[in-house]
TORZA-115723 format. One record per residue: residue number from 1; residue in one letter; x, y, z of N, C-alpha, C, O in turn. Coordinates in steps of 0.1 Angstrom, whole numbers, plus 5000, padded with zeros to 4 digits. Each point is the difference from the previous one (the first is absolute). Example, Ala and Ser with C-alpha at 12.3 -4.5 7.8 and 13.67 -1.06 7.14 Angstrom:
2
+------+------+------+------+------+-------+-------+-------+------+------+------+------+------+------+
: loti : fiba : n_c1 : n_c2 : n_c3 : ca_c1 : ca_c2 : ca_c3 : c_c1 : c_c2 : c_c3 : o_c1 : o_c2 : o_c3 :
+------+------+------+------+------+-------+-------+-------+------+------+------+------+------+------+
:    1 :    A : 5132 : 4943 : 5078 :  4991 :  5012 :  5000 : 5009 : 5012 : 5000 : 5010 : 5000 : 5007 :
:    2 :    S : 4986 : 5011 : 4986 :  5009 :  5011 :  5000 : 4992 : 5011 : 5008 : 5005 : 5011 : 5001 :
+------+------+------+------+------+-------+-------+-------+------+------+------+------+------+------+
//
This chain:
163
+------+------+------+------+------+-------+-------+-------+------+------+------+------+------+------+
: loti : fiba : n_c1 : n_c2 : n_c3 : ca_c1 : ca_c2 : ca_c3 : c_c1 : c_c2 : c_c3 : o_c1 : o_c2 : o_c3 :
+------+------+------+------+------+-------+-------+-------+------+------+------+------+------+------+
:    1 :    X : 7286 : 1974 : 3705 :  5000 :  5010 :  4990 : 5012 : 5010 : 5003 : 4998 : 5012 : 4999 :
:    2 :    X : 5010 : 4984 : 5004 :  5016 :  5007 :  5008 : 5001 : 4998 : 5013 : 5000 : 5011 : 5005 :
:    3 :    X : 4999 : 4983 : 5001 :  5003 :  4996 :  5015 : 5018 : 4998 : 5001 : 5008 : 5001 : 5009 :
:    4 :    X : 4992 : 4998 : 4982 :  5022 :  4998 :  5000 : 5003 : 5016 : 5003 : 5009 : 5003 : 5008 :
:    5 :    X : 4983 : 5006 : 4987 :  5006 :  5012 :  5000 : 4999 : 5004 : 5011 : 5008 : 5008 : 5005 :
:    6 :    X : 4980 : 4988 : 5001 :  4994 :  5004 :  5011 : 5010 : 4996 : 5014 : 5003 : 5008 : 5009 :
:    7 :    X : 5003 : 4977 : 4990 :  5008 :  4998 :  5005 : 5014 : 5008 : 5000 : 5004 : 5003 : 5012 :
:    8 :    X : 5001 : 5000 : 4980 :  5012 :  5007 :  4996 : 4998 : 5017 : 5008 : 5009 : 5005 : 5007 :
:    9 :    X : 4982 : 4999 : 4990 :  4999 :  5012 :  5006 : 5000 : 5002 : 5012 : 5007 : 5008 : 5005 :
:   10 :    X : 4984 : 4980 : 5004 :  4998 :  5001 :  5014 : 5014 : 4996 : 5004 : 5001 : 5003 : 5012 :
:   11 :    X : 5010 : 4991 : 4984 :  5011 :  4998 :  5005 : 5007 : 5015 : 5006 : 5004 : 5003 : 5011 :
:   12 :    X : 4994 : 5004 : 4978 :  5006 :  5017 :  4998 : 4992 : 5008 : 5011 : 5005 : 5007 : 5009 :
:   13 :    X : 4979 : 4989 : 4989 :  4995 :  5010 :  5015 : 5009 : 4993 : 5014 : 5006 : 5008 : 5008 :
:   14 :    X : 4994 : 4979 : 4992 :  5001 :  4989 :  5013 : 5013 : 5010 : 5007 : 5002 : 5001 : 5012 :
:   15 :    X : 5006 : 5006 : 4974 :  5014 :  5007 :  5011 : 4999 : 5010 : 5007 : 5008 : 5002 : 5009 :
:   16 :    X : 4980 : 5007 : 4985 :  4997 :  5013 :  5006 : 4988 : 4996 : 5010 : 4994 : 5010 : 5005 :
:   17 :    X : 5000 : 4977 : 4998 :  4989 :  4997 :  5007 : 4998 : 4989 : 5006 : 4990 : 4994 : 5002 :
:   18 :    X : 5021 : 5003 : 5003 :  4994 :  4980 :  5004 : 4994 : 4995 : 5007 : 4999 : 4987 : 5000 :
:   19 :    X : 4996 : 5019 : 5006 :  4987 :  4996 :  5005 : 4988 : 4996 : 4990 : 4995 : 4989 : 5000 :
:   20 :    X : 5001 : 5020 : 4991 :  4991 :  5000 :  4988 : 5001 : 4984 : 4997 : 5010 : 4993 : 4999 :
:   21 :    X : 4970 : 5001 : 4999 :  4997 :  4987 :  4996 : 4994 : 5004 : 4986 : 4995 : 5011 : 4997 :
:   22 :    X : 5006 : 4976 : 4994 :  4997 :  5001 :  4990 : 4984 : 4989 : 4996 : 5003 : 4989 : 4997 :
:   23 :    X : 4986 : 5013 : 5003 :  4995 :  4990 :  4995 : 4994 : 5001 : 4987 : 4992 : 5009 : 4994 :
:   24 :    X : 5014 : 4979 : 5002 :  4995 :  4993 :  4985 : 4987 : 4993 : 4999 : 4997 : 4989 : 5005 :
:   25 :    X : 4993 : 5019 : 4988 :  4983 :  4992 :  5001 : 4999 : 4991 : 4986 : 5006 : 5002 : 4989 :
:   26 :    X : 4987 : 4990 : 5013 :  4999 :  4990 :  4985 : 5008 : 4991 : 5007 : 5004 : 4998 : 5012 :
:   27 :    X : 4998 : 4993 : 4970 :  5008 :  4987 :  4998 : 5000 : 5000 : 4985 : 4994 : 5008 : 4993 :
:   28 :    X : 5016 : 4981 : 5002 :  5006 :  5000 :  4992 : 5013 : 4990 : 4996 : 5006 : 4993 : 5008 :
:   29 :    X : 4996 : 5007 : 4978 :  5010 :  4993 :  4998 : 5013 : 5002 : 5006 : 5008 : 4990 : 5004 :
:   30 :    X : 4996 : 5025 : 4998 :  5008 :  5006 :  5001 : 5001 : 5000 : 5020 : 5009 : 5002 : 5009 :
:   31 :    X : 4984 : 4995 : 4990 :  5001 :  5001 :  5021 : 5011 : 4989 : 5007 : 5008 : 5005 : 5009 :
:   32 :    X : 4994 : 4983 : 4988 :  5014 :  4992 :  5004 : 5012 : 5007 : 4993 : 5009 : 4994 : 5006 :
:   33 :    X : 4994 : 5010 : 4990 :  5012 :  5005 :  4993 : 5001 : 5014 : 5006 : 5012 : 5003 : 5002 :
:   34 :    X : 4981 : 5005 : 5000 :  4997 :  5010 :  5010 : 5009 : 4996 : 5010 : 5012 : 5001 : 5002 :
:   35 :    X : 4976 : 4992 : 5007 :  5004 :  4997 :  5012 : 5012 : 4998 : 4999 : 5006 : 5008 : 5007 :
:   36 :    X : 5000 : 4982 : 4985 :  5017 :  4997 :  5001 : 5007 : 5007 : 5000 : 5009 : 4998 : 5007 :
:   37 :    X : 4990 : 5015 : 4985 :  5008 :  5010 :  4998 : 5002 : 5007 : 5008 : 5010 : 5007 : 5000 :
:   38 :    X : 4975 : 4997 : 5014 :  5002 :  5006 :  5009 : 5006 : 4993 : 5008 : 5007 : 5006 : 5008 :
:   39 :    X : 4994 : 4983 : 4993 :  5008 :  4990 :  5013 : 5013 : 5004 : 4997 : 5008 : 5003 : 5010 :
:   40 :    X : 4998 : 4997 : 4973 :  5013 :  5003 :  4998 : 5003 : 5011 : 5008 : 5009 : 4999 : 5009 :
:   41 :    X : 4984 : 5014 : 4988 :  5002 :  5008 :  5003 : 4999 : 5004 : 5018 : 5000 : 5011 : 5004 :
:   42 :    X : 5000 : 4979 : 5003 :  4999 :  4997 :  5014 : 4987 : 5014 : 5003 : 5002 : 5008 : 5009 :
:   43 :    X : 4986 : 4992 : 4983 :  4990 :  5010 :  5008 : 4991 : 4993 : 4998 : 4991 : 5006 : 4994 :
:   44 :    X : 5005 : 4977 : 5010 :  4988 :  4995 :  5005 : 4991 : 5005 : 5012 : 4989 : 4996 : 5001 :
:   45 :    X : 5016 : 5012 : 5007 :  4994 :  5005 :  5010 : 4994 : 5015 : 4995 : 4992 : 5006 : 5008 :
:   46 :    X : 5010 : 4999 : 4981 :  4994 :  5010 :  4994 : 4986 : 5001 : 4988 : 4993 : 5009 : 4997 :
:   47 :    X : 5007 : 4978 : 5001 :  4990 :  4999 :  4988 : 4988 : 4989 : 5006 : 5004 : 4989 : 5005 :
:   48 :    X : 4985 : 5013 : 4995 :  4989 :  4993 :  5001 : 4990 : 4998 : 4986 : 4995 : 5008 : 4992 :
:   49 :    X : 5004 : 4980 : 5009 :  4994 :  4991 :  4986 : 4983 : 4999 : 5005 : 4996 : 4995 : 5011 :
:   50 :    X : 4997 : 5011 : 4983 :  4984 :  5003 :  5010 : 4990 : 4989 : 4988 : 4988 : 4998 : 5002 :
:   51 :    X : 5019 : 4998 : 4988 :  4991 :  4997 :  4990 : 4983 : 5009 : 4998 : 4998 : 5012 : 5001 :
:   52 :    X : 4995 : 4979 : 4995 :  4990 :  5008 :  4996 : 4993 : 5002 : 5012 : 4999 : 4993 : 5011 :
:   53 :    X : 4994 : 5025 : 4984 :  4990 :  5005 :  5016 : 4987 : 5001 : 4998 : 4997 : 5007 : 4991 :
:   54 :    X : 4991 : 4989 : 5017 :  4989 :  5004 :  5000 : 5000 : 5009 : 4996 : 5010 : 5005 : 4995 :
:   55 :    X : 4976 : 5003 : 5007 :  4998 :  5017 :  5002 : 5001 : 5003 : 5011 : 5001 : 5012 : 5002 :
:   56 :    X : 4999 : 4977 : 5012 :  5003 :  5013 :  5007 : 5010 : 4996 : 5008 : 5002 : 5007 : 5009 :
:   57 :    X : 5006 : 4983 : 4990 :  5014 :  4997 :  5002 : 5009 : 5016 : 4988 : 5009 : 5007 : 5004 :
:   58 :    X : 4985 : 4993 : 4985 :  5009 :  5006 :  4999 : 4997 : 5016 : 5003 : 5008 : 5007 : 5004 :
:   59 :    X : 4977 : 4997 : 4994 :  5000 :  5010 :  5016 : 5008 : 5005 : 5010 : 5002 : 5011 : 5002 :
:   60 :    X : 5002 : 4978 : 5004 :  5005 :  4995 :  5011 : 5015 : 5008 : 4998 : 5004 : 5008 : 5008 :
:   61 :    X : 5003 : 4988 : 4981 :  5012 :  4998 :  4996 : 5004 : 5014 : 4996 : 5011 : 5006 : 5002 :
:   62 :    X : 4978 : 5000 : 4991 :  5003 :  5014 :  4997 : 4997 : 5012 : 5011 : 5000 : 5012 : 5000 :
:   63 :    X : 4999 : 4978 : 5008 :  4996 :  5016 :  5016 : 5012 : 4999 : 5003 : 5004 : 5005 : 5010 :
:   64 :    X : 5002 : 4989 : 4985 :  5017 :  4998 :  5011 : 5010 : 5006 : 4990 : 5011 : 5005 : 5004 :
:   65 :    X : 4985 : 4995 : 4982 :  5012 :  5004 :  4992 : 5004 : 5014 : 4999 : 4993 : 5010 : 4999 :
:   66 :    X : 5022 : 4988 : 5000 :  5002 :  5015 :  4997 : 5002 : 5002 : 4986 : 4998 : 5011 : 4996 :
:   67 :    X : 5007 : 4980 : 4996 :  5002 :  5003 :  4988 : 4994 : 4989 : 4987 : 4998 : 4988 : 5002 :
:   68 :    X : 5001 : 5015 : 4992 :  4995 :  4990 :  4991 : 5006 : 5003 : 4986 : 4997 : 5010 : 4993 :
:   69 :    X : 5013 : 4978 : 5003 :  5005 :  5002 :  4987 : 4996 : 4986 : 4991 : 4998 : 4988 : 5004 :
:   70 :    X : 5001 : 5018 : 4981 :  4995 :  4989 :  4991 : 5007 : 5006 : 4989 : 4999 : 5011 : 4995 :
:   71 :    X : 5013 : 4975 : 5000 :  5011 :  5006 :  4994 : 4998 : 4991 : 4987 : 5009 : 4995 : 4993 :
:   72 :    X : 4977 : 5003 : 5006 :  4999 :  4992 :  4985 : 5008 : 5000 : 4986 : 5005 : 5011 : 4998 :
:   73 :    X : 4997 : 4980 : 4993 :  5004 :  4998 :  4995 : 4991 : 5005 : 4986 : 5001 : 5006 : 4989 :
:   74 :    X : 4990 : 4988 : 5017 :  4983 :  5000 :  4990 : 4995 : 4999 : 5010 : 5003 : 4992 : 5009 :
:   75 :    X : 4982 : 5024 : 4992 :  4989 :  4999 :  5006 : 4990 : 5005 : 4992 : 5000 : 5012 : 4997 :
:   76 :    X : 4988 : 4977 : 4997 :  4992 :  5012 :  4994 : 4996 : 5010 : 5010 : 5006 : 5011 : 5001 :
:   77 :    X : 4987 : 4986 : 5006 :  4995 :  5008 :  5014 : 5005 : 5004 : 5007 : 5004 : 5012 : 4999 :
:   78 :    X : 4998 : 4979 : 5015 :  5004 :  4997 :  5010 : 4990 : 5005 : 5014 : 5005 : 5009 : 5007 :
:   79 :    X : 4985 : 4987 : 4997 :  4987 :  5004 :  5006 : 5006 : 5001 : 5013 : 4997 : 5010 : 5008 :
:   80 :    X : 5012 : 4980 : 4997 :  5005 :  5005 :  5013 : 5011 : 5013 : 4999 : 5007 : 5004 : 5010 :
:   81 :    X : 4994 : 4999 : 4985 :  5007 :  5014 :  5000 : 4985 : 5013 : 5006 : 4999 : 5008 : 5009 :
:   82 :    X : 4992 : 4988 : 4983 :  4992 :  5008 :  5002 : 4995 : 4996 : 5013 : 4996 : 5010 : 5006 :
:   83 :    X : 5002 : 4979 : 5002 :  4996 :  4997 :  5008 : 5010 : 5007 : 5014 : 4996 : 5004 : 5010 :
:   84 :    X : 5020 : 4995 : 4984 :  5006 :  5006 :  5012 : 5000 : 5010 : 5003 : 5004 : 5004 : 5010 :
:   85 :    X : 4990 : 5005 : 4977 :  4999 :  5018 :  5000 : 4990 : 5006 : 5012 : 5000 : 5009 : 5008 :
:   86 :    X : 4987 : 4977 : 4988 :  4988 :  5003 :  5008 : 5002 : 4999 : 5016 : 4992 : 5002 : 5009 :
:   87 :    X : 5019 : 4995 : 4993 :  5009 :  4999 :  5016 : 5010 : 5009 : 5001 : 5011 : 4998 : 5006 :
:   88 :    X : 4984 : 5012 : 4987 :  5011 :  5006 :  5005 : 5018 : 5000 : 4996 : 5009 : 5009 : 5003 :
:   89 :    X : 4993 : 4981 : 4992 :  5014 :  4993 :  5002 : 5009 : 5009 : 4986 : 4995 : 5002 : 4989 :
:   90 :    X : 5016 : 5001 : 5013 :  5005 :  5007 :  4986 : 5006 : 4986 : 4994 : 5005 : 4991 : 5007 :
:   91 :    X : 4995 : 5010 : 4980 :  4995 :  4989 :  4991 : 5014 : 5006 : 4991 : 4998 : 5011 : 4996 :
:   92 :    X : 5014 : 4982 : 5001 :  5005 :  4991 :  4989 : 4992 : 4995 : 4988 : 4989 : 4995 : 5001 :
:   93 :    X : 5019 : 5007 : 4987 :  4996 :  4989 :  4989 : 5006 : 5003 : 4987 : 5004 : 5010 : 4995 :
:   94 :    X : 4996 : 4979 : 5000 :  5008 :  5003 :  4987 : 4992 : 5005 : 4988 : 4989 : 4999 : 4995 :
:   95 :    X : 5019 : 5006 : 5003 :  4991 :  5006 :  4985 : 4997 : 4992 : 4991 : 4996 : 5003 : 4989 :
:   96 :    X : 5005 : 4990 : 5014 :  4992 :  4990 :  4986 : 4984 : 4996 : 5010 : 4992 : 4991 : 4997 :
:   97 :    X : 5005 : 5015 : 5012 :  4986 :  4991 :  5004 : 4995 : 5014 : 4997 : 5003 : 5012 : 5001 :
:   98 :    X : 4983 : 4979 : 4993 :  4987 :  5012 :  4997 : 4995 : 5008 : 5011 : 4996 : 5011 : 4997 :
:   99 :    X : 5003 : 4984 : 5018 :  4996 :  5006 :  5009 : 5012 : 5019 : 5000 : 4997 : 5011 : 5004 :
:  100 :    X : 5013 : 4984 : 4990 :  5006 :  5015 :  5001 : 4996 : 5010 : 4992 : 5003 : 5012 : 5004 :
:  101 :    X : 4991 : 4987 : 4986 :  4991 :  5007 :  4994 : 4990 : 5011 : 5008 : 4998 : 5012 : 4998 :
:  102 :    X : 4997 : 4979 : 5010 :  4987 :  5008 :  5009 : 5007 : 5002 : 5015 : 4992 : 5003 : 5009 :
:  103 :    X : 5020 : 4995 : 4995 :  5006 :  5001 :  5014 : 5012 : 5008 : 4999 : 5011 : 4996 : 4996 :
:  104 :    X : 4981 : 5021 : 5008 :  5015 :  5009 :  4991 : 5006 : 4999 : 5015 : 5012 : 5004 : 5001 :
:  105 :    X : 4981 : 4991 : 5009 :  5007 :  5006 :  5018 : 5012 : 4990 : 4998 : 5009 : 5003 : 5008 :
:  106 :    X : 4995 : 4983 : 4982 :  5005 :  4988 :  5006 : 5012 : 5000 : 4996 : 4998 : 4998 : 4988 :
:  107 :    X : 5016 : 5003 : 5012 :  5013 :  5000 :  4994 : 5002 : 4990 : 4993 : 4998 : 4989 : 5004 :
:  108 :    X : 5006 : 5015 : 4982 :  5003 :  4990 :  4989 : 5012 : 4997 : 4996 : 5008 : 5009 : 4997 :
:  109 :    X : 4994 : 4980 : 5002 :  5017 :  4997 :  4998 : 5000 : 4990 : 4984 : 4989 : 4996 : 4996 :
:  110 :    X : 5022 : 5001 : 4997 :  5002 :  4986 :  4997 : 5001 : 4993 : 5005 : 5007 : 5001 : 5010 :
:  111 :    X : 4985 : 4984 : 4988 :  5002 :  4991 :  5010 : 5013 : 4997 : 5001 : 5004 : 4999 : 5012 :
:  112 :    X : 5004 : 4999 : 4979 :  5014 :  4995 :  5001 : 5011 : 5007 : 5010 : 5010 : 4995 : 5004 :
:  113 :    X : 4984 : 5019 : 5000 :  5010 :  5013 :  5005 : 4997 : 4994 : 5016 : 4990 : 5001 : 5007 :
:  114 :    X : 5020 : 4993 : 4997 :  4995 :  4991 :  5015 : 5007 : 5012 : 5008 : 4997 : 5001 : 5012 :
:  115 :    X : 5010 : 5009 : 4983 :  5012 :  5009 :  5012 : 4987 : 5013 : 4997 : 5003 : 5011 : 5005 :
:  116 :    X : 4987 : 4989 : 4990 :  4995 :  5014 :  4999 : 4986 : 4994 : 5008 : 4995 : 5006 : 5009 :
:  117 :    X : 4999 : 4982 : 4987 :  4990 :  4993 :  5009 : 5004 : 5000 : 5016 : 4993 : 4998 : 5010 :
:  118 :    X : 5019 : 5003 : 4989 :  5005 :  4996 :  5018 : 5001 : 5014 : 5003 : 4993 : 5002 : 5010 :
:  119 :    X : 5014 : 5013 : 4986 :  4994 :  5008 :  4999 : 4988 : 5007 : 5003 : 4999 : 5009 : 5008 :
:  120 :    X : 4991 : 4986 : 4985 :  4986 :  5007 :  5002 : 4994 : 4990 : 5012 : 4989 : 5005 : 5003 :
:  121 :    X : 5014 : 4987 : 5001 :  5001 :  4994 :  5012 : 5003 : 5001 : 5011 : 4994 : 4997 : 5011 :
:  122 :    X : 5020 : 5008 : 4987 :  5005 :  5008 :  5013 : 4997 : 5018 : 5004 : 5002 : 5005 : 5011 :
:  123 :    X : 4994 : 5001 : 4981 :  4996 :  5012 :  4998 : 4986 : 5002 : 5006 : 4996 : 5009 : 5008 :
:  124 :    X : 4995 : 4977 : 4986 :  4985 :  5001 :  5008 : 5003 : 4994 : 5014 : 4991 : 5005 : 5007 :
:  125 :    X : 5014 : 4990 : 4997 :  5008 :  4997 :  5014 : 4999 : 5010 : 5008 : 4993 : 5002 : 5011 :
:  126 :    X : 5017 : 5008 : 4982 :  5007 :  5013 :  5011 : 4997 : 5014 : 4997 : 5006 : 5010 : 5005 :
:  127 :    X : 4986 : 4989 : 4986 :  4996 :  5015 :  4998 : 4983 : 5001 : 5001 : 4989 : 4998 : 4994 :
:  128 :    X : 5015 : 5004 : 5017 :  4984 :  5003 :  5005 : 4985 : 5015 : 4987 : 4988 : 5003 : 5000 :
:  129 :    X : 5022 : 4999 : 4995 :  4996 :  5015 :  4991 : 4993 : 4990 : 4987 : 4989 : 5001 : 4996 :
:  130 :    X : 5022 : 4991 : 4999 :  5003 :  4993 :  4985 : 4984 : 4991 : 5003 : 4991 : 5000 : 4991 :
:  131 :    X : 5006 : 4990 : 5023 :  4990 :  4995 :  5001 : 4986 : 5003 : 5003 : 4989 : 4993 : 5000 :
:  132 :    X : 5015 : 5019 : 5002 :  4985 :  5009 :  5000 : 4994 : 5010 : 4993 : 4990 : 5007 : 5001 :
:  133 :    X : 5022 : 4991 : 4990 :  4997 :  5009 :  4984 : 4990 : 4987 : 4992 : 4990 : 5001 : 4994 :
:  134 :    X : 5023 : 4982 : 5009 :  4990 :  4993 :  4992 : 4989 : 4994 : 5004 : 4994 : 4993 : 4992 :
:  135 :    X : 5003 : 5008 : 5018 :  4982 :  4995 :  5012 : 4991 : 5015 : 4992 : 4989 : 4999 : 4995 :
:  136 :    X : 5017 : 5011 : 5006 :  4987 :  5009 :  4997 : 4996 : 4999 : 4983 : 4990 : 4999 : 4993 :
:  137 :    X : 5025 : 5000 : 5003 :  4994 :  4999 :  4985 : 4993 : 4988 : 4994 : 4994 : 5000 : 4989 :
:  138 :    X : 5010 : 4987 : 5021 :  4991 :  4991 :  5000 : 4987 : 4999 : 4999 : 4996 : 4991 : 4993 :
:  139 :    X : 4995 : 5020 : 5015 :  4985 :  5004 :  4998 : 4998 : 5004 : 4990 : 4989 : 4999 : 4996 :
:  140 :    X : 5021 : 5009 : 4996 :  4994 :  5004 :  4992 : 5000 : 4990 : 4989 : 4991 : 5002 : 4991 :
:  141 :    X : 5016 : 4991 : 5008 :  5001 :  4989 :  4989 : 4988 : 4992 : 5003 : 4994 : 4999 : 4990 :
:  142 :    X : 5000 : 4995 : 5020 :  4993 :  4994 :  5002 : 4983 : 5009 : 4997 : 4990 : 4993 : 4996 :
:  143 :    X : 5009 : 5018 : 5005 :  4985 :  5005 :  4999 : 5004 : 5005 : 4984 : 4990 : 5006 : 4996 :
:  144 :    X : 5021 : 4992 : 4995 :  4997 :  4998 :  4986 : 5000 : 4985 : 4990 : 5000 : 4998 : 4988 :
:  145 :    X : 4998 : 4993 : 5022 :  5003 :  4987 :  4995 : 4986 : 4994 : 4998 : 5000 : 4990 : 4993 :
:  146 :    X : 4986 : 5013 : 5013 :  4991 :  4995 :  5003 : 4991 : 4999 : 4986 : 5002 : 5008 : 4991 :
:  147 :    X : 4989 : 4984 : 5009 :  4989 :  4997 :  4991 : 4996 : 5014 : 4994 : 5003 : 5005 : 4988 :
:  148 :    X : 4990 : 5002 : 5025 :  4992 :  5011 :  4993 : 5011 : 5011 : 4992 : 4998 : 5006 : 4990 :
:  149 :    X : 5016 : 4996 : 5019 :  5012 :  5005 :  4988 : 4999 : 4997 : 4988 : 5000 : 5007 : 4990 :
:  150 :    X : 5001 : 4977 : 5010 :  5007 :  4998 :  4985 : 4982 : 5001 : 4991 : 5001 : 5004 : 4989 :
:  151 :    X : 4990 : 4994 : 5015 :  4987 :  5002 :  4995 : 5001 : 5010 : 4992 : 4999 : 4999 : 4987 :
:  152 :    X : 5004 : 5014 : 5022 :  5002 :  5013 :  4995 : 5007 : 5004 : 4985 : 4995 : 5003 : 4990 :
:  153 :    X : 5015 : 4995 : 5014 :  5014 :  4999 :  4992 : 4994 : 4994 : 4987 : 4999 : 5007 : 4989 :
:  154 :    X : 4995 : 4976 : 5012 :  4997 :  4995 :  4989 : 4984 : 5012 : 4989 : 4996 : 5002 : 4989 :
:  155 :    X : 5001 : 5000 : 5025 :  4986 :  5009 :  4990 : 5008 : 5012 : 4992 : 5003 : 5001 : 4988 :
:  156 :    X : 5000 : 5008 : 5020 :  5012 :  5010 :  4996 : 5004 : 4999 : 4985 : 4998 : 5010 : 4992 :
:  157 :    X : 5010 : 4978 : 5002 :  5000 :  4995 :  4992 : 4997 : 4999 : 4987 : 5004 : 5004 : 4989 :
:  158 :    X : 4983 : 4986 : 5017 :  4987 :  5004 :  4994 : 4997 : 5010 : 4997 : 5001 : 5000 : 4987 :
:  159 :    X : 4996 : 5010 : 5015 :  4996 :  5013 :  5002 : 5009 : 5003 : 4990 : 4994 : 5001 : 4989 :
:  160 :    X : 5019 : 5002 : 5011 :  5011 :  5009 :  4990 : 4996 : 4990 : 4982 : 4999 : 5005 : 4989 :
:  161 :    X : 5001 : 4987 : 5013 :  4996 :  4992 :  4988 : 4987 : 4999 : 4995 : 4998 : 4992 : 4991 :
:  162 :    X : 4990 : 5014 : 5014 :  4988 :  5000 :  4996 : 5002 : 5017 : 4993 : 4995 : 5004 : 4990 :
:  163 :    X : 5012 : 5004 : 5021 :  5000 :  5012 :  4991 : 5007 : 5001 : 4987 : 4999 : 5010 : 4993 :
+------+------+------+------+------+-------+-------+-------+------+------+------+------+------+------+
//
């Protein structure tokens, strides 16, 4: 759901960062043609293909990350966004996923904008201020997202329209 862009961008971090690994979760049509492109791009040593993760592989995977971007093209949702908030991790994503709706801590780009994704990538990198503005406002996104929240809200509702 934009994994090209995703590529494109990490090229731009790779100059201000080369050490920085990239891993790609899932599978897809789009995953050989990927790969090729990173080989073109001689940074097979940068990108790891993890395909699909358990729960607690991917657990696993999010205690280690520092950044988490999802540069969809189309997301109704996107539940792992919300899942990497719950870790703490400052969170990327394109404005077209619904999850940005309820995730004000997360930086929103166009998917297409690969020099402003690489950007907010390198920024949560090296600014220690920028990442701990978006971890705290993280909590708060997350203790308004819950059942008994949106309960509320829906009675609320209710309520203005009965009067």
């Amino acid at each position: 759901k934009g994994p090209e862009y995703f590529v494109e961008a990490a090229r731009i971090v790779l100059q201000h960062h080369p050490n920085v690994k990239f891993v790609m979760a899932g599978s897809g049509d789009l995953q050989k043609p990927l790969i090729e492109k990173i080989a073109r791009y001689k940074l097979g040593d940068k990108f790891f293909f993890i395909g699909f993760l358990n729960k607690q592989k991917l657990n696993d995977l999010l205690a280690i990350t520092d950044v988490y971007c999802m540069p969809s093209v189309s997301e109704p949702f996107g539940l792992s966004a919300v899942e990497a908030v719950q870790y703490g991790i400052p969170t990327i994503m394109s404005k077209t996923s619904g999850a940005g709706e309820v995730l004000s801590s997360a930086l929103k780009i166009d998917f297409w904008d690969t020099q402003k994704l690489a950007q907010y990538i390198i920024a949560s990198l090296d600014y220690e201020g920028l990442r701990d503005e978006m971890i705290q406002k993280s909590d708060t996104d997350l203790k308004d997202i819950t059942w008994e929240h949106t309960a509320q809200k829906v009675m609320s509702i209710y309520d203005e329209i009965i009067k």
